[in-house]
C-alpha positions in Angstrom: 13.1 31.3 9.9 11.0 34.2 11.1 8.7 32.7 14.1 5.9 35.1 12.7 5.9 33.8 9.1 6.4 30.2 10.0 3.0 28.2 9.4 2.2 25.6 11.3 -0.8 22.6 11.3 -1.9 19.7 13.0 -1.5 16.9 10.5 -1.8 12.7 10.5 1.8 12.2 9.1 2.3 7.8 7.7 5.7 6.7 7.1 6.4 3.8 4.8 9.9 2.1 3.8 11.2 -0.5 2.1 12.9 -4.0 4.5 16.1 -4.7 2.8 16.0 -2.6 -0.6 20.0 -2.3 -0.9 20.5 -6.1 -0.1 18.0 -7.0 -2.8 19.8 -4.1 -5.9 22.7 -5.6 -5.3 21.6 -9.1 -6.0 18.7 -8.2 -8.6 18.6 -4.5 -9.9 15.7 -5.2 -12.9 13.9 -7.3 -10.8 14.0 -5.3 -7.7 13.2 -2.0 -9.7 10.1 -3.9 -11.0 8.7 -5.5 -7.9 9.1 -2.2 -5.8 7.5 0.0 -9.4 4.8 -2.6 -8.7 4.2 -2.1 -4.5 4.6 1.4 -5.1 1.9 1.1 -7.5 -0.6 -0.5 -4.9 0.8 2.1 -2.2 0.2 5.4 -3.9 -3.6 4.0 -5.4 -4.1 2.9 -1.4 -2.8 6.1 0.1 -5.3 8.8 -2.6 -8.0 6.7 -1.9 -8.2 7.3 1.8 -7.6 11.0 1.2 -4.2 11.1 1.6 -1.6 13.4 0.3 1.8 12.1 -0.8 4.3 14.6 0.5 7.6 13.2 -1.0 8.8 9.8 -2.3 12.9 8.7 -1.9 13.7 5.2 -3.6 12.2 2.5 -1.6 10.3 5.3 0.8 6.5 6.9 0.9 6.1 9.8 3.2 1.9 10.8 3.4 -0.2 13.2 5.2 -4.0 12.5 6.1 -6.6 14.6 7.6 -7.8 12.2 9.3 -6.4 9.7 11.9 -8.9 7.2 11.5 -8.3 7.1 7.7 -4.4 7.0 7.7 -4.1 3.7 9.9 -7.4 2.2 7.8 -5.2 3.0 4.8 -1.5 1.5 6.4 -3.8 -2.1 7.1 -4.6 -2.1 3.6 -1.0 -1.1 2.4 0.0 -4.2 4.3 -2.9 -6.8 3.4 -2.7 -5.5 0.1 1.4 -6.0 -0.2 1.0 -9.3 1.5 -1.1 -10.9 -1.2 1.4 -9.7 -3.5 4.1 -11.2 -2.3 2.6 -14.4 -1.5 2.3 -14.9 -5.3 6.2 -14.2 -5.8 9.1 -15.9 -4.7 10.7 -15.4 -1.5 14.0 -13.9 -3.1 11.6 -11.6 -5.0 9.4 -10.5 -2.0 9.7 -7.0 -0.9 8.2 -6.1 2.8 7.6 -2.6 4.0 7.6 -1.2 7.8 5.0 1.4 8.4 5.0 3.9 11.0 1.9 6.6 12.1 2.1 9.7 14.3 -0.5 12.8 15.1 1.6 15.6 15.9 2.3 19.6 14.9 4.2 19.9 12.0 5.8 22.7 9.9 4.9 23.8 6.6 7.1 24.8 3.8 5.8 25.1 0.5 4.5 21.9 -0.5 6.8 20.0 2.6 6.2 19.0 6.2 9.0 19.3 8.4 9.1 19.6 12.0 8.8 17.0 14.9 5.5 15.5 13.5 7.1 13.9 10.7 10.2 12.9 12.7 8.6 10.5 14.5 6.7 9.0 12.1 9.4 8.3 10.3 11.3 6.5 14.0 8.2 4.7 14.1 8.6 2.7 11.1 11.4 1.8 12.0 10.5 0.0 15.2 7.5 -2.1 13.5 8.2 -5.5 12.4 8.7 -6.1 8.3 5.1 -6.1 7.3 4.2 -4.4 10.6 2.9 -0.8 12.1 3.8 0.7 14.3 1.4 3.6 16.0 2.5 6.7 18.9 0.0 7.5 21.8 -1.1 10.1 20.0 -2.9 8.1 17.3 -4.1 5.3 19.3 -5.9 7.8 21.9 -8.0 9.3 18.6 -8.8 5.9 16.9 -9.7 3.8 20.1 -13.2 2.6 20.2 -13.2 3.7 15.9 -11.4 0.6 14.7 -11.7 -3.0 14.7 -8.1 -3.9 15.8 -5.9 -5.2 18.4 -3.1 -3.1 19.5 0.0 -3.9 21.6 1.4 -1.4 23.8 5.1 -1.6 24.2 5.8 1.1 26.8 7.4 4.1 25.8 10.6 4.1 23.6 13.8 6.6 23.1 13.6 7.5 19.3 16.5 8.9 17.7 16.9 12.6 17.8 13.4 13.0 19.8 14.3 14.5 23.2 11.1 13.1 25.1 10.3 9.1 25.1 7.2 8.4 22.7 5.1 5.4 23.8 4.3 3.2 21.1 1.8 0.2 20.0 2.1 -2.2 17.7 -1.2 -2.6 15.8 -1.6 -6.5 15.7 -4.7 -7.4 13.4 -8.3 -7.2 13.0 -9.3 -8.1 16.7 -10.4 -7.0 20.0 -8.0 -4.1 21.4 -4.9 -5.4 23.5 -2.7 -3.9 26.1 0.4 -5.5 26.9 -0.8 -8.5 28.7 -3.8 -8.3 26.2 -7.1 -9.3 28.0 -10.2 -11.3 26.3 -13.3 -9.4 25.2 -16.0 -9.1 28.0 -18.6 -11.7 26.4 -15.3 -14.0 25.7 -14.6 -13.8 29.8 -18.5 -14.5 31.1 -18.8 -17.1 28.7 -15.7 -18.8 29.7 -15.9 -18.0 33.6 -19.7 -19.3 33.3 -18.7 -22.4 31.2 -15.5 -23.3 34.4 -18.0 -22.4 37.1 -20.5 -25.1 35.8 -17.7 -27.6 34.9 -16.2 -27.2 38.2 -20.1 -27.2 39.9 -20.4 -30.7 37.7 -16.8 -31.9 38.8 -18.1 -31.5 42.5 -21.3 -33.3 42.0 -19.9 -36.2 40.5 -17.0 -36.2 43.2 -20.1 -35.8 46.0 -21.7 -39.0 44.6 -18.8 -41.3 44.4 -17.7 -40.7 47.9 -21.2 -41.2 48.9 -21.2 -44.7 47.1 -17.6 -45.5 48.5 -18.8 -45.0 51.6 -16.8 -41.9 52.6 -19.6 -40.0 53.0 -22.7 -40.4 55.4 -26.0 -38.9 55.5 -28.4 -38.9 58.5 -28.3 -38.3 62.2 -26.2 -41.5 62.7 -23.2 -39.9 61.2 -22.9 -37.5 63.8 -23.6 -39.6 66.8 -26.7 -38.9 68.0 -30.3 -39.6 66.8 -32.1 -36.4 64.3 -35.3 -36.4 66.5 -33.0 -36.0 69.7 -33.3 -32.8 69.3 -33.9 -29.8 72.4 -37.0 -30.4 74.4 -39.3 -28.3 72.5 -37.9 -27.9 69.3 -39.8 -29.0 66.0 -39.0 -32.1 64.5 -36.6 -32.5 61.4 -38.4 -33.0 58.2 -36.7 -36.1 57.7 -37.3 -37.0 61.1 -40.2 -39.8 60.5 -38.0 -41.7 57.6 -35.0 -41.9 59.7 -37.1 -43.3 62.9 -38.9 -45.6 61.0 -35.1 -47.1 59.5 -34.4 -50.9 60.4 -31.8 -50.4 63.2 -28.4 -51.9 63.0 -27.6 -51.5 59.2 -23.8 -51.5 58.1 -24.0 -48.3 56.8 -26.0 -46.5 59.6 -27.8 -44.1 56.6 -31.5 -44.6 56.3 -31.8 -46.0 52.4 -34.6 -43.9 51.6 -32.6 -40.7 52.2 -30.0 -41.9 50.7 -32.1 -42.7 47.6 -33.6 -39.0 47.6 -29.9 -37.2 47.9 -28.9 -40.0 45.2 -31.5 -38.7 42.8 -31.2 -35.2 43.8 -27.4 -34.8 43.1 -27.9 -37.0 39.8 -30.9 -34.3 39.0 -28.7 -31.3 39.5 -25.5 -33.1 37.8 -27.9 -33.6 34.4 -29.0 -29.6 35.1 -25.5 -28.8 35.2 -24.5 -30.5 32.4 -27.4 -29.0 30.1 -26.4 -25.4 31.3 -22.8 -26.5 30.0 -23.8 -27.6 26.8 -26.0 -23.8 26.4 -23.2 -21.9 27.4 -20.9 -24.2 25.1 -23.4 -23.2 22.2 -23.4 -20.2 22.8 -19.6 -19.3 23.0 -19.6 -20.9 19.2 -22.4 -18.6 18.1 -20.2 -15.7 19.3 -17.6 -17.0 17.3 -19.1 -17.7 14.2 -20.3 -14.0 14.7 -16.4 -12.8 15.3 -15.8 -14.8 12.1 -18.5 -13.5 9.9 -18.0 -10.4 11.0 -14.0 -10.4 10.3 -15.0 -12.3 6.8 -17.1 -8.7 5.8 -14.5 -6.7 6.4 -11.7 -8.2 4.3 -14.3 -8.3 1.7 -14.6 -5.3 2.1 -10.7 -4.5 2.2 -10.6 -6.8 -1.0 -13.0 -4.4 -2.7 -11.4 -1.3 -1.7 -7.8 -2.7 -3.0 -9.9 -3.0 -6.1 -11.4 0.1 -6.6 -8.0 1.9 -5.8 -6.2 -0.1 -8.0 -8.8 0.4 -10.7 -8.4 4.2 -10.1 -4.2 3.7 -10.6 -4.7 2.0 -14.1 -7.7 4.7 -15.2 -5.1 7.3 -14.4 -2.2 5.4 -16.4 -4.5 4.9 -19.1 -5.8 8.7 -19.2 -1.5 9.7 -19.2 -0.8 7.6 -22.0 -4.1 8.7 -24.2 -3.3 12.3 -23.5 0.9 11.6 -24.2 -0.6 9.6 -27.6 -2.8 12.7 -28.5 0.2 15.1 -27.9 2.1 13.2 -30.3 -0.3 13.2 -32.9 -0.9 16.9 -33.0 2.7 17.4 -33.2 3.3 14.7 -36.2 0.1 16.4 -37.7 1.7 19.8 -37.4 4.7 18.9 -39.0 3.3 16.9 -41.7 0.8 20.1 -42.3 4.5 22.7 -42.3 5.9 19.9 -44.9 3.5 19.4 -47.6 3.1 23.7 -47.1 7.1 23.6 -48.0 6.7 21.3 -50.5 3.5 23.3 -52.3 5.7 26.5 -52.5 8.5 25.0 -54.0 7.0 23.2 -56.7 4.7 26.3 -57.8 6.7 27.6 -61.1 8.0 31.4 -61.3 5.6 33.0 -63.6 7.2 33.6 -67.1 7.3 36.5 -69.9 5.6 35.2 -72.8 5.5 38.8 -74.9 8.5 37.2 -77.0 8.1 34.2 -79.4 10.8 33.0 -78.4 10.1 33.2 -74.9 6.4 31.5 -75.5 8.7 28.8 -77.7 10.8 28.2 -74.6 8.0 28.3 -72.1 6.4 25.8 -74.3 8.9 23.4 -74.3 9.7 23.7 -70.7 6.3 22.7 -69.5 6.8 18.8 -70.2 10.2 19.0 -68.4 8.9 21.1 -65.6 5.5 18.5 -65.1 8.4 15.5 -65.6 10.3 17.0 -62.7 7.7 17.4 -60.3 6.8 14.1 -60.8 10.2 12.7 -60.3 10.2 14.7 -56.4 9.1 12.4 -53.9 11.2 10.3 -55.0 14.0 12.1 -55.4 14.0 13.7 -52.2 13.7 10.6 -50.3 17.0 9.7 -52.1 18.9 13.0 -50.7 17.4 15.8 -49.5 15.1 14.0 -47.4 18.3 12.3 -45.4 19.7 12.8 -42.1 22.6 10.8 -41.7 26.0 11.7 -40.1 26.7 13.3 -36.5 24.8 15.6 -34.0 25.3 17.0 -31.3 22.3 17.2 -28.6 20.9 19.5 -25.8 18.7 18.8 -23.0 17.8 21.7 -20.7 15.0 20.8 -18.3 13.4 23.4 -15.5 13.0 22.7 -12.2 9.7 20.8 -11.6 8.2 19.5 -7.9 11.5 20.0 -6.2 13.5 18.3 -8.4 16.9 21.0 -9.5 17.3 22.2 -13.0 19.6 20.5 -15.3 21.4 20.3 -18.9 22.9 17.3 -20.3 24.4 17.2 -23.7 25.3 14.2 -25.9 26.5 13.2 -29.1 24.4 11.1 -31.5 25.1 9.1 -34.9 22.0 9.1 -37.5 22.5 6.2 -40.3 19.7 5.4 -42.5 17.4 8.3 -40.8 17.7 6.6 -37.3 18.9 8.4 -34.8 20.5 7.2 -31.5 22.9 8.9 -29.0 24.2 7.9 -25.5 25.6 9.7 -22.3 26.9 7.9 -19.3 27.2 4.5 -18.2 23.8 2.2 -18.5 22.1 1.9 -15.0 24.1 4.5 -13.5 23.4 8.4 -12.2 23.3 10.4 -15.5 22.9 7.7 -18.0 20.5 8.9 -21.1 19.5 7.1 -24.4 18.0 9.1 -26.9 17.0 6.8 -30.1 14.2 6.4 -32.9 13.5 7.3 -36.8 13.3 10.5 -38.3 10.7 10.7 -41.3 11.3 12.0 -44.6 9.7 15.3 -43.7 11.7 15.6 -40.6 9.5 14.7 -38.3 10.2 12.4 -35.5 9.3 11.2 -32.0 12.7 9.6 -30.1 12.0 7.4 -27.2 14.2 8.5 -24.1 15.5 6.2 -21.2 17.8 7.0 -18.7 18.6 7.4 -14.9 18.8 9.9 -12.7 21.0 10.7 -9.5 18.9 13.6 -8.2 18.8 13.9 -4.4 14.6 14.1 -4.4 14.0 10.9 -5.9 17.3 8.8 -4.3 18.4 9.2 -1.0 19.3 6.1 0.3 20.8 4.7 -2.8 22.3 7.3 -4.5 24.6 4.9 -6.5 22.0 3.2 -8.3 19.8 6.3 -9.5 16.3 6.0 -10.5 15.0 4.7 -13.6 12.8 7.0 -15.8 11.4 7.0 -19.9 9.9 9.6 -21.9 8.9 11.0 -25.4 10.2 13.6 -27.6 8.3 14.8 -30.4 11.4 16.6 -33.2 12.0 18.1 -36.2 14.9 18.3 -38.3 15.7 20.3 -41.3 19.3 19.8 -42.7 21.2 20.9 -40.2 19.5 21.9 -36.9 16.5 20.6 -35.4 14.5 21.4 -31.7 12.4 19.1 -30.0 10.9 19.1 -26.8 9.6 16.5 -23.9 5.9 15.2 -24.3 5.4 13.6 -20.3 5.9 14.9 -16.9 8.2 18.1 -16.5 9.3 21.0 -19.5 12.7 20.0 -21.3 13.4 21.4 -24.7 16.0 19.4 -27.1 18.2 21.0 -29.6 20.0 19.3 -32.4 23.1 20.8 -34.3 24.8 18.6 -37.0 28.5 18.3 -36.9 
């Protein structure tokens, strides 16, 4: 590529994949098709919401671009909470869990694709997070910090496949406080719970004080160290306590002057009940934070809840709009046909005009009038006994133009029509290539076949090529007695020709 025509953007690239697809087709194919039709589903509706762009989609993987950081790891949390509820309602054999990976980085563009480093290692990412995990590069997590309610674990910088530098990584771990590796407790969290040790340890102390006190292991007064309290320097003022202690009955066992001992008694036992009472505050107030922390984390998956909601309501409006504007195709086309038929019909039954200058002419024109108005009655039915009928062997033609990066292609097939129903078949059922083509064709020669088949093309299978991709459409037809075109009412152009043997 020419350096000077090569364009190039800073993009927010999400990679999403599928834990053990294969595994599960080989055990359940319909099932497995179904469950991942259904994620898929929830994904895509998740991913437009928050603004993002799907940039291609391979079997059981997702590959997006956002705008915005913020927005593409808001919308993998919702991809996972979102698939999580899901497959808690199915069984475990039938649950399908998806890694997710996010990076920020300079990618190329090509057309409608991303390539380049950017998308690289978004998709090396994924592959590092846990099934139902994410897995974020430095990149990202320096632009959303301080943006997002999470926690985040930071697991050092890691040697992805093909990448030439080492990318460090974190593994986004909830709706919490942000983490580092050794993940440290929110400030508030640490003064409450230093405050509430320091007083239980300040209470432990207290309580210690006053049962070696009772026990005798402590001693308070002047007595305890040897010499009297008033025996202090000539000159110096008196000890406060001084008068209590010299007024003591000398000679008592325990040599502490009762009084005192009273006072410090009723002092520590003050101070204890202070203590305890500060406990009992801080206590309280550690379970207001919480109940905070909870009702706060309660708001936000409601409003997760709601915004699964509104994306998925936004999938099945979409659906709904395809299949109303697919329906309204059809009945244009049946309309049209029905219109060309009764035309066909009209000019047919008009009579050639006839010379009447003869009498015997006028006679013969006279007497052909009853037979002509007996045979045009008899016409419907009579040509919904034979010329109105289809049956025997045709062969097909499907040519389809390239369409969103998928290649061009033309399939032919041969199908059997008995009783006006048509229904041909290429290729084995469930494999690469396989196409049904079936449904009725009217007496006018109208019809609208149902088509169901699966295809081996590289952009929607890349990890399972040998079990294709299932797809359905409508053709809307029309046969004369020989030969008839038709062409593809959803999704990409194919045009259908039919060519009785």
């Amino acid at each position: 590529m020419d350096p000077l025509t090569v364009k190039r953007r800073l993009t927010c690239i999400l990679a999403a994949d599928a834990v053990g697809y294969s595994q599960q087709m080989g055990q359940d194919e319909e099932n497995t098709i179904r469950v991942l039709s259904a994620h898929r589903a929830v994904i895509d509706g998740i991913i437009t919401f928050h603004g993002g762009r799907i940039i291609s989609t391979a079997g059981d993987s997702v590959l997006a671009e956002f705008s915005s950081v913020v927005e593409a790891v808001r919308c993998a949390v919702e991809i996972q909470e979102a698939l999580k509820t899901r497959n808690d309602a199915l069984p475990d054999k039938s649950q399908m869990h998806f890694r997710v990976g996010v990076n920020l980085g300079d990618v190329v563009v090509k057309n409608d694709d991303l390539l380049g480093d950017g998308v690289n290692v978004a998709a090396r990412l994924e592959t590092l997070a846990e099934p139902g995990g994410i897995c974020i590069s430095s990149s990202v997590y320096d632009q959303i910090t301080g943006k997002l309610n999470l926690g985040f674990q930071d697991i050092g910088e890691q040697t992805l496949k093909n990448i030439s530098r080492p990318i460090r990584v974190y593994r986004v771990s909830g709706t919490a406080a942000p983490q580092r590796s050794a993940p440290p407790a929110s400030t508030a969290r640490r003064q409450s719970k230093s405050s509430a040790w320091g007083i239980g340890a300040a209470v432990v102390v207290a309580i210690a004080a006053i049962a070696a006190w009772q026990a005798g292991w402590l001693r308070f007064g002047a007595a305890d160290r040897g010499s009297p309290i008033n025996a202090a320097a000539p000159g110096a003022a008196p000890a406060a306590s001084a008068p209590a202690l010299s007024s003591a009955t000398p000679g008592t066992a325990s040599g502490a002057p009762p009084i005192q001992a009273d006072i410090d008694t009723q002092r520590l036992r003050a101070d204890a009940e202070a203590l305890k009472k500060q406990a009992e505050t801080e206590l309280a107030r550690a379970r207001s934070d919480a109940d905070a922390v909870r009702a706060a984390r309660t708001k936000a998956d409601a409003e997760a809840a709601a915004s699964r909601l509104r994306a998925r309501a936004e999938v099945d409006a979409a659906r709904i709009r395809s299949e109303a504007a697919a329906a309204a195709v059809r009945t244009k086309s049946d309309a049209e046909a029905a219109t060309r038929t009764a035309e066909t019909r009209a000019a047919k039954a008009t009579p050639a005009p006839r010379n009447a200058d003869k009498p015997s002419d006028t006679a013969a024109a006279t007497t052909a009038v009853p037979a002509a108005m007996d045979k045009t009655a008899r016409a419907p039915t009579s040509a919904a006994a034979d010329g109105a009928r289809y049956d025997g062997t045709w062969n097909v033609t499907v040519v389809c133009a390239p369409a969103e990066g998928a290649s061009a292609y033309k399939l032919e097939l041969v199908a059997q029509v008995k009783d006006n129903f048509l229904r041909g078949e290429q290729g084995a059922d469930g494999k690469p290539g396989w196409l049904r083509l079936q449904g009725a064709i009217q007496p006018d020669g109208s019809a609208t076949l149902d088509a169901r088949g699966f295809t081996g093309d590289p952009k929607y299978n890349i990890k399972n090529i040998a079990q294709g991709l299932p797809y359905a459409y409508h053709v809307a037809a029309q046969f004369d007695a020989n030969r008839g075109t038709g062409r593809r009412l959803e999704l990409r152009a194919c045009d259908l020709r039919f060519a009785k043997q």
